[in-house]
N, C-alpha and C positions, 0 to 999 in steps of 0.2 A: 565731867568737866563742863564747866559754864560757857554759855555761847560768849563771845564777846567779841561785836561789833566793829568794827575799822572803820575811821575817817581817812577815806583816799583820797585825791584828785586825779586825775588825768590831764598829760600836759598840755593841755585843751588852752588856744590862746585866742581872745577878742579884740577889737579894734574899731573904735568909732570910725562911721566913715564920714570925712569934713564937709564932704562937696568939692573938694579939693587934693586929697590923699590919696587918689588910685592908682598913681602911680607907687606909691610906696606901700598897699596891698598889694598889688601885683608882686612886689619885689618880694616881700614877706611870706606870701605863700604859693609853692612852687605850681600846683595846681590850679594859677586863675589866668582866665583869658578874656580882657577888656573886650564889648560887645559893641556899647554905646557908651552914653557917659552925656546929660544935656543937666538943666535946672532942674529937674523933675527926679533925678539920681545918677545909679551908676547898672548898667547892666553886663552881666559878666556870665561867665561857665568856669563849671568848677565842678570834678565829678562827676562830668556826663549830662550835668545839668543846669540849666541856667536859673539864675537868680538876678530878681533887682534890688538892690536898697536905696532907702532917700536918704538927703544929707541929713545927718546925727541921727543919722541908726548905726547897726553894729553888725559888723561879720565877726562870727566863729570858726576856730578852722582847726582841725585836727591832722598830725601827720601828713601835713602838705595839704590841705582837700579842705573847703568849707565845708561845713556841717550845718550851718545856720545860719539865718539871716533875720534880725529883728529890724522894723521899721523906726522904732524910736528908744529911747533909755528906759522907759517904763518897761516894754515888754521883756527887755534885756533884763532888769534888775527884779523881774519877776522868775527868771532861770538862773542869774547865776549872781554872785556875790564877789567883792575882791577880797580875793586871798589873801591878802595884807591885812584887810580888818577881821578877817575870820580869825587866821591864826595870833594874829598879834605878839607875836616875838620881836619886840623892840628896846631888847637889853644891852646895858654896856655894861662890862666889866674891867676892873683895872686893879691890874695884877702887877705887883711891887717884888724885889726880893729884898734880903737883908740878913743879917746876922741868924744864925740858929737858933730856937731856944731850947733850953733848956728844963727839964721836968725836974 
């Protein structure tokens, strides 16, 4: 039998952070605890561990828990991709009924 390969994901979920929004990472992932927070970013723990991000970088956060912390979009779009343009399922279909036919 031929190996064959799988495209999975993991529901692995990111989130710019505005310089603004830490309150609503906080809400969103059940493992974060606000540390600081000034112009310079946001510092937090999450996992036993603390992490900083500046504004318009990105947390990653798996299962409640950050996993990552990128400083800006570049680093971030050098790991990971949206799933919306990977998969690209953006179909409509439109389904009628009517009379039978006949053969």
């Amino acid at each position: 039998m031929a190996l064959t390969p799988l495209r999975v994901f993991e529901s692995r979920n990111p989130a710019r952070y505005t310089g603004q929004n830490s309150a609503d990472l906080n809400t969103a992932i059940s493992d974060f605890s606000i540390v600081s927070e000034n112009a310079q970013g946001l510092t937090f723990t999450s996992n036993g561990q603390q992490y900083t991000v500046a504004p318009n970088g990105y947390v990653a956060w798996y299962q409640g828990q950050v996993t990552e912390v990128f400083q800006n979009e570049n680093d971030f779009r050098e790991v990971y991709a949206d799933m919306a343009a990977e998969v690209g399922l953006n179909h409509v279909h439109h389904l009628t009924t009517g009379p039978g036919e006949t053969a």
